[in-house]
Each structure stands twice: as C-alpha cells, then as structure tokens.
C-alpha positions as CSV (number, residue, x, y, z in Angstrom):
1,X,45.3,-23.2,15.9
2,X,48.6,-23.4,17.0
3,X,51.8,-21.0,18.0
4,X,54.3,-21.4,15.6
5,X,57.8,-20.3,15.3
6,X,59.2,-21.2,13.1
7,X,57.0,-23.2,11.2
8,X,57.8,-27.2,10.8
9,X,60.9,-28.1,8.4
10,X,58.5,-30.2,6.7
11,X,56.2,-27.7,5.4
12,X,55.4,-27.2,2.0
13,X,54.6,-23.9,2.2
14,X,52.1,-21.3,3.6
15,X,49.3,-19.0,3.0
16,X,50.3,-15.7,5.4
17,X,47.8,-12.9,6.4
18,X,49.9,-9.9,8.7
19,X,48.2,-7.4,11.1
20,X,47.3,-6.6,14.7
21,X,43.6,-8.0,14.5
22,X,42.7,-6.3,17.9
23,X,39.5,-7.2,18.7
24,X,38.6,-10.1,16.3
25,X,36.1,-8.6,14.4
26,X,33.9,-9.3,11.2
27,X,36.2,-7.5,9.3
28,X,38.9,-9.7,10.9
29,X,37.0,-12.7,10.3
30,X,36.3,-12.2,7.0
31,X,40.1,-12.3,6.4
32,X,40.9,-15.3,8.1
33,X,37.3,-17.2,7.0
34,X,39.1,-16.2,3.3
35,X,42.7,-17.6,4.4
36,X,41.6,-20.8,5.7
37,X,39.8,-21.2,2.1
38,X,42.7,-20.4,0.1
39,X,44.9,-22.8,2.5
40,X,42.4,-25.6,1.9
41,X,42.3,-25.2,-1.4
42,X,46.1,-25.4,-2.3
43,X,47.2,-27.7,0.0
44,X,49.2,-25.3,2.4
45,X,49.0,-24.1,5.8
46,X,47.5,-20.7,6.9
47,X,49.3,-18.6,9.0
48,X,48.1,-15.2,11.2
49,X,52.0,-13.4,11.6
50,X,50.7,-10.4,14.5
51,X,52.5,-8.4,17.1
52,X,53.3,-7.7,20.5
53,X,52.5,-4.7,21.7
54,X,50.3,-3.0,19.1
55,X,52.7,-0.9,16.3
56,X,51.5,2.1,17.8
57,X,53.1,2.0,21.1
58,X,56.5,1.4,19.2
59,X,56.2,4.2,16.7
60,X,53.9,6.9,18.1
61,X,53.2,5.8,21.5
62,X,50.7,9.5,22.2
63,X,48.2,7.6,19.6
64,X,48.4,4.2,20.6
65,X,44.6,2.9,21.3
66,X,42.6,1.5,24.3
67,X,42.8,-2.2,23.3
68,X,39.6,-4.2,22.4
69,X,41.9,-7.5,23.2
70,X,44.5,-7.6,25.9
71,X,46.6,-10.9,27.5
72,X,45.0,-14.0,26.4
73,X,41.7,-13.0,24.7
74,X,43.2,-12.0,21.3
75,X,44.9,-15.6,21.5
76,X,40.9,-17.0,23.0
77,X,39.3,-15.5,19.8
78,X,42.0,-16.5,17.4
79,X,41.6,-20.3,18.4
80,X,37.9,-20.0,17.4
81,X,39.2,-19.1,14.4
82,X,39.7,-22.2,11.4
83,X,43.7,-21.0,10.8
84,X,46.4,-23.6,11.2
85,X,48.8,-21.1,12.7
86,X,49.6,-17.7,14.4
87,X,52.7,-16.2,15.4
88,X,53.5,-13.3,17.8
89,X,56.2,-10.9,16.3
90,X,57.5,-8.7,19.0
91,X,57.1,-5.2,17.4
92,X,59.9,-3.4,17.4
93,X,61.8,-0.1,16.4
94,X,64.1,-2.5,13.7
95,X,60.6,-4.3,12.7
96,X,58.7,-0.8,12.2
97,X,62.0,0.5,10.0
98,X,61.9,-2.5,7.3
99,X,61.0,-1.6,3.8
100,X,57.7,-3.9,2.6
101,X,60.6,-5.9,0.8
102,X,62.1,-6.9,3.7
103,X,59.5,-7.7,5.5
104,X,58.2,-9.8,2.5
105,X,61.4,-11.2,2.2
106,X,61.0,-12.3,6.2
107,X,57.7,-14.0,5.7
108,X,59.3,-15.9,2.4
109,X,62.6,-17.0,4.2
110,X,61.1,-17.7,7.6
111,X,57.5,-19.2,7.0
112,X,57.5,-20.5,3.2
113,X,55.1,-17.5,1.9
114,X,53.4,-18.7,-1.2
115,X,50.3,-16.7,-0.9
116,X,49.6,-13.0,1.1
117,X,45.8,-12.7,1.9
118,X,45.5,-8.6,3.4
119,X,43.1,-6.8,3.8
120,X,41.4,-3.7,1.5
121,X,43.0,-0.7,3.5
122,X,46.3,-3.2,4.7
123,X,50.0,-1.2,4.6
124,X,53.1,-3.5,5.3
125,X,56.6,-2.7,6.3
126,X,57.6,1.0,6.8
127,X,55.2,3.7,7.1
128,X,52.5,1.1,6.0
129,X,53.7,1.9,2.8
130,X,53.5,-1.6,1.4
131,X,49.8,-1.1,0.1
132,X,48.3,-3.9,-2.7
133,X,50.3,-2.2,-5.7
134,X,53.1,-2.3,-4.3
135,X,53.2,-6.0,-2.6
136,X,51.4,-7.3,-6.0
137,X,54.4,-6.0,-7.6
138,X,56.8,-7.6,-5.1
139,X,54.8,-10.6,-5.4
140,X,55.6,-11.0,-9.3
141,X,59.2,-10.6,-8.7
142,X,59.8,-12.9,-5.6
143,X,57.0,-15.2,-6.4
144,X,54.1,-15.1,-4.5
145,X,50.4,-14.2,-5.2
146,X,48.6,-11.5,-3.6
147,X,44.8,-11.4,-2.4
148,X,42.9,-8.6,-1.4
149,X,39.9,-9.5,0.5
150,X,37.5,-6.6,0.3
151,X,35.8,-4.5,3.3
152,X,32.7,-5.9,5.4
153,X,30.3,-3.3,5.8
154,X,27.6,-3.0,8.4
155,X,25.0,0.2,7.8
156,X,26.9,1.1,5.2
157,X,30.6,1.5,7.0
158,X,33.6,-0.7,7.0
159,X,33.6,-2.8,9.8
160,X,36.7,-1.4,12.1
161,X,38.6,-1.9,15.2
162,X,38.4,2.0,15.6
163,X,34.9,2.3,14.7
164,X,34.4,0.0,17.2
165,X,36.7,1.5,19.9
166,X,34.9,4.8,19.5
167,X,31.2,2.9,19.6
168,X,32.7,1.3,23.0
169,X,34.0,4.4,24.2
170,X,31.2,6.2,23.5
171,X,28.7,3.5,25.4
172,X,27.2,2.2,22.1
173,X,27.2,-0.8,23.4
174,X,24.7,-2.0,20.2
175,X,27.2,-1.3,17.7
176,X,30.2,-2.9,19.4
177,X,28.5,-6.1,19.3
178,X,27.4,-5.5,15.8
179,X,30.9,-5.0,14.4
180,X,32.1,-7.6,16.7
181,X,30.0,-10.4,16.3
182,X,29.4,-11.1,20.3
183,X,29.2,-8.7,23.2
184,X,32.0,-6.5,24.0
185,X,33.6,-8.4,27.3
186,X,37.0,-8.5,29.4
187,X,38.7,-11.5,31.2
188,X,40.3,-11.2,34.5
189,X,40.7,-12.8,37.9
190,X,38.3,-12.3,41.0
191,X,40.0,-10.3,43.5
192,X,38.7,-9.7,46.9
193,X,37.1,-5.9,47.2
194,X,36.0,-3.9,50.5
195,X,33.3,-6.3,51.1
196,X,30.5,-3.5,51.3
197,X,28.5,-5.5,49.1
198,X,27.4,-8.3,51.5
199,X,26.4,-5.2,54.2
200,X,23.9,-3.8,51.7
201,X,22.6,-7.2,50.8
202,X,24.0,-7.7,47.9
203,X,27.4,-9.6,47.6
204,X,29.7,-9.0,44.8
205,X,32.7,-10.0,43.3
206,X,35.3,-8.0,42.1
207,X,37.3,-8.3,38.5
208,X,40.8,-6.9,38.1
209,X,41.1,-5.5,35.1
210,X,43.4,-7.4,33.2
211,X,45.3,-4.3,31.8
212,X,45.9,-0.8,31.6
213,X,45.6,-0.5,27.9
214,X,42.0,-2.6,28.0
215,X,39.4,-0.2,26.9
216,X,36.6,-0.2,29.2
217,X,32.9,1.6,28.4
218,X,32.0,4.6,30.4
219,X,31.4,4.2,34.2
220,X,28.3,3.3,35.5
221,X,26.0,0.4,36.4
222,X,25.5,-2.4,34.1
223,X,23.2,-5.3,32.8
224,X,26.5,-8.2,32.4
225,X,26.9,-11.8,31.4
226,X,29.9,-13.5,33.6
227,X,31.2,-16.8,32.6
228,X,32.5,-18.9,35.0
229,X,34.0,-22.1,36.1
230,X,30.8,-23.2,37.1
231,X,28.7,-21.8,34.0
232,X,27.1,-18.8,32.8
233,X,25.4,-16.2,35.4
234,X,24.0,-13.6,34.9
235,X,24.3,-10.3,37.2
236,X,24.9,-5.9,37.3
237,X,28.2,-4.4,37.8
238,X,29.1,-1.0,39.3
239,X,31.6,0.4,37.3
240,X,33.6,3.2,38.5
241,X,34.4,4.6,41.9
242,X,32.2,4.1,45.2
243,X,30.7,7.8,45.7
244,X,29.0,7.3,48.0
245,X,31.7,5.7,50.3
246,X,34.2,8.5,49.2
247,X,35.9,5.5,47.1
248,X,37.5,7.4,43.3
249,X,39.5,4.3,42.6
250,X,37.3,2.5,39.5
251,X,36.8,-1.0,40.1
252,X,34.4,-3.3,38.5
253,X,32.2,-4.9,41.1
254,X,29.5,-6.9,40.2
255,X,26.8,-8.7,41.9
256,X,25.5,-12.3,40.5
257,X,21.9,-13.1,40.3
258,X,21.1,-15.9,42.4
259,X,24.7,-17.3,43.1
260,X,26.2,-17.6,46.5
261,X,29.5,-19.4,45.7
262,X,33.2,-18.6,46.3
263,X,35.0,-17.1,42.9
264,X,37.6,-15.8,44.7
265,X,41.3,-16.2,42.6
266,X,39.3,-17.5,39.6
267,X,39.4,-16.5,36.1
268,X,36.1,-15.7,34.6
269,X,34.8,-13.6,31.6
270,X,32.3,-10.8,32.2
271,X,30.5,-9.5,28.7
272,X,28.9,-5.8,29.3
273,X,25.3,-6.0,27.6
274,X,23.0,-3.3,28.8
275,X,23.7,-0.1,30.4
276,X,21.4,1.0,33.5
277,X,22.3,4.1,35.1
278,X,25.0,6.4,35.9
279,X,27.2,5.8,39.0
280,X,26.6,8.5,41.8
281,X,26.5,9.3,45.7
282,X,23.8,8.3,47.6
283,X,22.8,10.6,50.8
284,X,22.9,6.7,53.0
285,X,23.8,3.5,53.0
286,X,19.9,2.8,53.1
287,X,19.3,4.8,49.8
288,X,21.7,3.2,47.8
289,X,20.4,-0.1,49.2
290,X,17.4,0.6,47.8
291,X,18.5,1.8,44.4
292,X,20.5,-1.3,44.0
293,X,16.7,-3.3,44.5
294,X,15.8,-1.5,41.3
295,X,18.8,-2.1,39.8
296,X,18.4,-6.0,39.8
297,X,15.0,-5.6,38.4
298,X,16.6,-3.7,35.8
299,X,19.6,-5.6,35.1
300,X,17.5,-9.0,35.0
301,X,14.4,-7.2,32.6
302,X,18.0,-6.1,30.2
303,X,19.0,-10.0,30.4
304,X,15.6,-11.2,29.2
305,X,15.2,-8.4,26.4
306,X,16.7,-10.0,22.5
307,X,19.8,-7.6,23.0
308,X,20.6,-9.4,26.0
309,X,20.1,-12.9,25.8
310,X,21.6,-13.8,22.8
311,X,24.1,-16.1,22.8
312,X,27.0,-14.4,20.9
C-alpha cells in the first residue's frame, strides 16, 4: 500500500472504495478483500479515498465517536491490507457540502474512477445522500460501474464500527475481537509514571494514550498483550486512577511478566484481552501489594486460556 496523491500520470485507471474505515474491521475487510479482486481482475489499481478527522467532527461535532483507530494504526492496519493505494482527504465543511455528483466527479477527474466498490449501507457526498441508486445512476451517465459488496454478519448482525464501539465501551471485550478480527489494542509511547510500581514490587511501564478521541474499555485491571521492540510480552495493566494513592488522573500502567528492561521513549502496542477486576482503594500499601500477587496469577491463567493466547 502506498499514499497517493494524486495518483501517477501514467495510470490507466482505478478501482475506488470511499469511507472512514475506523477500526478496520471484517466488514471493512470484506470491502477492500472485494476491491483488490476487482482491481486484479481488470487491470487497474485499487484505491481507499478516506478522511481526516472522522465526518462527524466536521458536521455534528456533539456525536462524533470514540475512535477505534487514532494516528498511525488506521494507516498500520490499512498496509495489511492487499490495496495498491489510500488517500487521506482532509474532511472539510466545503467537502461535507458536495452533492454525490461532485464528489463523483472529484474521484473521476482526480484518480481515474472506472469502478466504485461501497459498501451495503454506504451514503456519499451530502447528507450521505449518495446511496447505490443514486451513484448507479450517476455511474451510467459519467461512466463508471458500481459494486455493492453486501454486509458480513457475525451472530446474525452486520459487522459495524459502532457495534463494536458499544461492545468496547461496554467491556465486551469477546465481541470486539470478533467483529474485529484481532484483539482490540492502542499504540503509544512509554512515558515515565510516579514510579510506585517498583516500591510494591512490581515495576511498570506507563503508555500515553495516543489521543483524546481513542476509545478506551472501562477502567480497571487487565489481562494485556504488549508488543515491543524486543518482542511480544505478556503482562496486567491498571487502568484508571491510583485510589489508593489519591491519584484520579487515568493512566494506563502496566506491569510485564518477567521483563526487567528499559522501554522508556519507545513505541509499543498493548492489546487488552481479559478483564480482571475493578480498580479501587486499598486500606495500605501492603494490601494492595498483595492483591497485585493475585492479580499476576490471574492475568497469566487469562494469557494461557484460548481467548487469550491467540494470535490475532
């Protein structure tokens, strides 16, 4: 996969899907797996056109989501993906006002459109009011074909990015990774915390969340996955405030089994996979000490269970 914009003089022609694709999901996957296809098949490139920031913030910022995908790991799961190209509109009050004609007309004139591959429930240009009808009908007139790829479905409901935002946000952590096709994770760089950690014998390292708008489960301890620059390690996070230090500010502080390296300013990629317990005061340093004890045998049974050790 590559950025592109605009697309090589020498192209032929390409083979355009359009949407925000937070999150990557089957669904998502289905539609690029189906684009790639089509591309191969006729000799053009495929082409992802998304945006920057998500529509929502542009047109009714008081209903724009917690993001699945923030910074770089839409662009990490994208280049997983078999599409030639992707390019990164920035979404704006002029680009939510076009007509699906002229937004059509952009895709034609800027990228060689032969071919739009959407989705079953896809709206272009204004108002999403560019559904299949209407861009079929658009298609005949300016020349293009249209394909509809048709909804994946897992227990019976269309795979979403807001099914899957409310599974997350509701700590259905089981679901997420169903309808995702991994675990549910977030990139970020280590960051030194209040070093308490290493006091209660157990040293941690601390992840700064990447954004704001990066949707995180509810608080509480955690079972995690953390990739790293010097592989995969397995650990338990504390996520949420420090109660019983008097600390409300959430961080997300885990610590790695059997690892006594330095992360410190690296970037590494934590995936949540089992929840443990809830986060809460401890009348001592001493007691919570000993809850953490119980805490690793918890985390590292969770890691050893199927739901945790697979390798999605």
């Amino acid at each position: 996969m590559n950025p592109v914009s605009p697309l090589p003089k020498d192209f032929t022609g390409t083979i355009v899907t359009v949407g925000t694709f937070d999150g990557i999901h089957l669904g998502h996957r289905e539609v690029l797996s189906y684009l790639h296809e089509r591309a191969v098949g006729r000799g053009l490139a495929s082409l992802l056109v998304t945006f920057e920031p998500h529509p929502l913030v542009v047109v009714n910022p008081a209903a724009a989501p917690q993001l699945l995908t923030v910074g770089a790991e839409r662009k990490e799961y994208l280049a997983q993906c078999d599409i030639d190209y992707v390019t990164f509109l920035e979404f704006t009050q002029e680009l939510s006002k076009l007509t699906p004609r002229e937004f059509v007309r952009i895709l034609i004139d800027r990228y060689a459109m032969k071919e739009l591959v959407i989705g079953y429930d896809h709206g272009l240009g204004s108002g999403r009011s560019g559904d299949s009808t209407v861009l079929k009908a658009l298609g005949q007139e300016l020349g293009f074909d249209v394909d509809v790829v048709a909804a994946v479905t897992e227990h019976e409901r269309p795979v979403s990015s807001t099914l899957i935002r409310r599974s997350i946000a509701g700590g259905d952590l089981v679901t997420a990774r169903e309808l995702l096709g991994r675990r549910y994770s977030i990139s970020g760089k280590v960051v030194r915390g209040a070093g308490r950690g290493e006091g209660l014998g157990f040293r941690t390292v601390n992840l700064a969340v990447p954004s704001s708008h990066k949707l995180l489960p509810p608080d509480g301890v955690y079972a995690v996955w953390v990739e790293t620059p010097v592989g995969r390690i397995g650990g338990m996070m504390n996520q949420g405030g420090r109660p019983t230090f008097g600390d409300k500010e959430r961080v997300l502080e885990a610590h790695l089994f059997d690892f006594d390296g330095d992360l410190y300013g690296a970037e590494v990629k934590l995936s949540w996979c089992q929840r443990v317990r809830d986060t809460r005061r401890f009348e001592s340093a001493a007691a919570l000490s000993g809850q953490l004890r119980q805490d690793e045998i918890d985390a590292r049974n969770a890691l050893t269970e199927p739901f945790g050790t697979t390798t999605h």
